[in-house]
N, C-alpha and C positions, 0 to 999 in steps of 0.2 A: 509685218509678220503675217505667215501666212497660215499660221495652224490653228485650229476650232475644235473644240474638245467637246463638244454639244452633244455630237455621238455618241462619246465615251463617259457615261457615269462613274464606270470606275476606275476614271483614270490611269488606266494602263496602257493606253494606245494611242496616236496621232493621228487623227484624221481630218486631211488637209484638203479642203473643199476646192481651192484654185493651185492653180500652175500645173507642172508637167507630172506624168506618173512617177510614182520613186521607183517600180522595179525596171522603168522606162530610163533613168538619170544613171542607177546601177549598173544596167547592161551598155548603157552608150560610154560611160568609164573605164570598160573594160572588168568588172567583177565578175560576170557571167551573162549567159543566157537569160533573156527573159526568165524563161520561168526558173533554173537556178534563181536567180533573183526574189520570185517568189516565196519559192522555197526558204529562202533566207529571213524572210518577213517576217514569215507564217513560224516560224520557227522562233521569232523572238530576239534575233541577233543584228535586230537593224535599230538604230534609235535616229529621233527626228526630234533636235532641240531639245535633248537629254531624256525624250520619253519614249518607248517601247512603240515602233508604227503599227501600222495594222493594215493588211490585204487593203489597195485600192487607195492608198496615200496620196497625195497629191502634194509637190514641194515648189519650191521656187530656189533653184539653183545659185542666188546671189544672194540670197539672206536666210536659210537653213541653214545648220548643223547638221550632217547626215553623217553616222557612224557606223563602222560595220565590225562585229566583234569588239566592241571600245576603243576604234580605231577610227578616227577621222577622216575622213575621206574628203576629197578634193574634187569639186563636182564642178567646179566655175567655166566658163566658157572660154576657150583660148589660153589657160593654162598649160606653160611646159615645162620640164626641167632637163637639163643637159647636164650631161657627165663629162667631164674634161678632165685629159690628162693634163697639168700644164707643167710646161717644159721649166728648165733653172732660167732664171733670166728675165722673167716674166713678172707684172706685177699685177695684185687682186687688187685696183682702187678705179673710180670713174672714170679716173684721168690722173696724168704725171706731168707734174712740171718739169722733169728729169727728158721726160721723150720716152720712156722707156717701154719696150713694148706690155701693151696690157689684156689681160686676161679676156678681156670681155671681147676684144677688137677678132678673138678665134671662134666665135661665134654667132649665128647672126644676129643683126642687128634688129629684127622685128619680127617677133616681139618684143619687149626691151627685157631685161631679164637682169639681174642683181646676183650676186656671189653670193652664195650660203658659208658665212663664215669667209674666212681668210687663210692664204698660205702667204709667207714669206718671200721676196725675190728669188733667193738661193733655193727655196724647199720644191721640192717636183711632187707630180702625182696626182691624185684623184682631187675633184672641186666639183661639183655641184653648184647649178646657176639657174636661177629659177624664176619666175614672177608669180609661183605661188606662199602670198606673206604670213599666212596660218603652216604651210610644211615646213617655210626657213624659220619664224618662230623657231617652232618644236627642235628642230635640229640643232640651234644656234644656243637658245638660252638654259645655263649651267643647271637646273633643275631637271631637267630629262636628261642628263646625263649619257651623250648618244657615243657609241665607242666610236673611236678612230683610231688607226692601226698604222703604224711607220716601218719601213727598214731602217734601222740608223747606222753609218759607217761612221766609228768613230778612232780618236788617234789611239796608242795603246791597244794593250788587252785586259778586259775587264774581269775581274774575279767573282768567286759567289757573293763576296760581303758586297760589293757592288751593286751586283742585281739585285739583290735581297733591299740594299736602299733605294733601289727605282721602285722596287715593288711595295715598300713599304709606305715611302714616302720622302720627299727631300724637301730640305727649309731651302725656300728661297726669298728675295726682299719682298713679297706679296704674301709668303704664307708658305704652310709649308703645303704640299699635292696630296692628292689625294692617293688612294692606293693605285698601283697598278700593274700590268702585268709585263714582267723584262723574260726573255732568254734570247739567249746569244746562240745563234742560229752557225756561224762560222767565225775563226779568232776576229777581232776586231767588226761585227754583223750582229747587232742586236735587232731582235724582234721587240716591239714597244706598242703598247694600246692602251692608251689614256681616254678619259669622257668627260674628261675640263678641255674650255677652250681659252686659258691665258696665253697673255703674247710670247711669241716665240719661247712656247713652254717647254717641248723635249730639250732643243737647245741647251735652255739655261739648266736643265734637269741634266746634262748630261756634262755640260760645263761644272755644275758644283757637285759631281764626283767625280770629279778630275777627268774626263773623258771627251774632249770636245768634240763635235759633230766633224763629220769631213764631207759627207752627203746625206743627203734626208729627202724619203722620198716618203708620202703618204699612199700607203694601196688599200684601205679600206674604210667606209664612213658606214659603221651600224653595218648591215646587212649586202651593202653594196661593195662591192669589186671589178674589175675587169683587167687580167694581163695580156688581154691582146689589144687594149684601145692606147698605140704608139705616142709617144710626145709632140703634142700639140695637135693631138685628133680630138673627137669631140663625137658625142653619140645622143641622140634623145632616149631618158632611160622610160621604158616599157610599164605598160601599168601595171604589171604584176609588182617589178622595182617598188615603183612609187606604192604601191601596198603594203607592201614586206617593209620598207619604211617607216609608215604610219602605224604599222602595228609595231614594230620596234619600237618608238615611242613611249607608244598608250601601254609596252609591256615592261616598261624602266621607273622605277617607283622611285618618285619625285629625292632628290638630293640637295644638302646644303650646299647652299652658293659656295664660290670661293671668299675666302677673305681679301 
């Protein structure tokens, strides 16, 4: 640990005598300019290991906590995350005994990088893959509660009483879901954004109202979209992404697990 409070009697600030400058670590992140960076400080909106920094901080990049607005930021060395469309057909695991092609194999191999979360063989659309293990946390576990947003083509045509129970809530043999938001965009085209991650949960959500899926595609996670990155293209998302993330997050106030 590298912070020293010696300075600070009245404990309102972080003044970190070794490692690199923090408005130095801000601006190579991508948050701004040096001195925005500053600005940021001096202002109060920066925290270093949950306490308010101060002009002239000093961090260490692999064992800080550096926040910006109550938003965590990712400051590590060689950290990426890619946005991947992935195609039907495709699987999200290390490997298959099946052969079957897998998720990871669409992007490069080095850095080694892991799935945030899971989509189904059948399911297409947006995934995120990352080897930062503090943003897949966040994203992943059911207390942050992070939207994710589908098209769902399903068989039939679905009525208000319907949606009304997508949106309300449906029992299934795990529990019943939590609220969420349905409308049906065209006959048989439901619009669907859930912020639980159970297994193949629109699915079975739309199975036990009589509606089974025909295609399922995911087009947004939290804050992030893209309709022009094709099936089975891949993009490294931008640090502003990866910020408008973090503070999505740190701005979703903690939820009960599922059961």
């Amino acid at each position: 640990m590298t912070c020293d409070h010696s300075n600070d009697p009245d404990a309102n600030g972080a003044q970190l005598n070794e490692g690199e400058r923090l408005q130095r670590v801000l601006a190579r992140v991508g948050i701004g300019s040096r001195r925005v960076c500053d600005d940021l400080i001096a202002d109060g909106r920066v925290k270093v290991n949950g306490r308010r920094a101060i002009p002239g901080a000093r961090v260490d990049a692999l064992t800080d906590l550096i926040e910006v607005d109550g938003a965590a930021i990712s400051v590590l060395p060689d950290t990426i995350t890619y946005l991947l469309n992935k195609p039907n057909g495709v699987v999200v695991t290390a490997d298959d005994p099946e052969g079957r092609p897998i998720a990871l194999d669409l992007v490069p191999s080095d850095p080694r990088v892991f799935s945030v979360g899971r989509l189904d063989y059948e399911t297409e659309g947006l995934l995120l893959l990352t080897n930062d293990g503090t943003l897949a946390h966040r994203l992943t576990h059911p207390s942050f509660g992070v939207e994710k947003e589908y098209l769902v083509h399903v068989s039939g045509h679905p009525t208000r009483h319907t949606l009304r129970r997508l949106r309300e809530g449906v029992e299934l043999d795990d529990g019943l879901t939590a609220p969420a938001q349905a409308s049906e965009i065209s006959p048989g085209l439901i619009r669907l954004v859930i912020h639980e991650g159970r297994n193949r949960q629109v699915r079975r959500m739309c199975d036990a109202v009589g509606h089974p899926v025909q295609r399922l595609v995911r087009t947004r996670i939290g804050p992030i979209t893209d309709t022009r990155l094709r099936p089975g293209e891949f993009r490294v998302l931008e640090q502003r992404e990866l910020l408008a993330l973090q503070r999505a997050v740190a701005s979703v106030p903690p939820t009960e697990s599922p059961r």
